[in-house]
N, C-alpha and C positions, 0 to 999 in steps of 0.2 A: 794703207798702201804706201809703201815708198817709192821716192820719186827718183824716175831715170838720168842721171847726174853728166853735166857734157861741157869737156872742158874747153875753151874756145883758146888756142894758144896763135897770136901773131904781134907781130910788133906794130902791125898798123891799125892807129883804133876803130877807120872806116869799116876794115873788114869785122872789128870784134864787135862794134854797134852794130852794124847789118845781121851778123850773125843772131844778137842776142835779141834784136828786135824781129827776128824772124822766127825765133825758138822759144820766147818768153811765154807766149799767150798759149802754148803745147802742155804749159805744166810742167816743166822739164826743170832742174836745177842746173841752174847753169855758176861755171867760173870762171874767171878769164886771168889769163898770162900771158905777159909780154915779153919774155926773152926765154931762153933755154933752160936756164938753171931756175925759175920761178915755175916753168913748166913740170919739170920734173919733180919738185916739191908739193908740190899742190897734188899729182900725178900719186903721191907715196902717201901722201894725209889724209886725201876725197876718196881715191880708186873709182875714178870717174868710168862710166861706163860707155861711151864716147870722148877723143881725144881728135879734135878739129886741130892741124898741125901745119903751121907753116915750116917751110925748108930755111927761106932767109930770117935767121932771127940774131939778137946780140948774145952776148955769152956763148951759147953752147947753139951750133943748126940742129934743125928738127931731124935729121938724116940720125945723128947722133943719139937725139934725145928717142928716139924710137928705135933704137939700136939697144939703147940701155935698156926702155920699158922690156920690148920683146926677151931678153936674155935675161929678167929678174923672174923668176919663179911666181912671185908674189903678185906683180904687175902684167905679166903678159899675155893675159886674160882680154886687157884693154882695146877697145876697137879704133884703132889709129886710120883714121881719113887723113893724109897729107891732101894738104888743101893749098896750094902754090899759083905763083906766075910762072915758075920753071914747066914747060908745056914739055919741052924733047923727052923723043925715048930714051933717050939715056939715064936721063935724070927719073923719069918713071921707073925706068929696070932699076935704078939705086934704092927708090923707095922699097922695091919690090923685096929689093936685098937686103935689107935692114928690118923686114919683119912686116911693112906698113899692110891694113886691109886693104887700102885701096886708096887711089891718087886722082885726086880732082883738080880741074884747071881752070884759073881765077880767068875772066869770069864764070861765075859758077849759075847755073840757073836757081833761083831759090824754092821755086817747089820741086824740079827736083830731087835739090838738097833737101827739104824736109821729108820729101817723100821715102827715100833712102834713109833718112833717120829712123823716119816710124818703123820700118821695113828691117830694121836693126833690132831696135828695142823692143819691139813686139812681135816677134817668131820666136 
């Protein structure tokens, strides 16, 4: 069986520990990035089948970097959760524009965030 791969991309490492300690013990392979242009390599190497996306990140914003996944043929298969502190509609209808699945607002509850994972990777 191969394992369902999920990339954790933010610059803060609170968020990327919370997240990996909450997704480790699922079996899931998990990788983590910290800025926009580390994200979208990793993105082209793994072809992670979840993509946990911050908006504020250095190099390149997540708006961007999911701007590119969606518009590569190769990548835009990727299930991109923008996972931010940016809460306004606005900034949601950007995610929306740029391709993203779906836009969750930090805080996040973590089951269920996990619950929405499983509910991904297994339908």
């Amino acid at each position: 069986m191969t394992h369902k791969k999920i990339l954790i991309a933010d610059d803060n490492a609170n968020i990327r520990d919370a997240l990996t300690y909450l997704l480790e013990d699922e079996g899931y392979d998990l990788l983590l990035a910290k800025d926009g242009a580390e994200t979208l390599r990793k993105v082209r190497e793994n072809r992670p089948d979840i993509l946990f996306l911050d908006i504020m990140m250095p190099e390149i914003n997540g708006f961007d970097v999911c701007r590119t996944i969606k518009n590569d043929p190769d990548l835009r298969e990727t299930y991109v959760i923008m996972l931010t502190a940016k809460g306004q509609v606005a900034e949601q209808e950007r995610g929306k524009e740029v391709g993203a699945d779906e836009y969750i607002v930090k805080p996040f509850s973590p089951m269920e965030l996990l619950t929405k994972v499983k509910n991904i990777l297994h339908n």
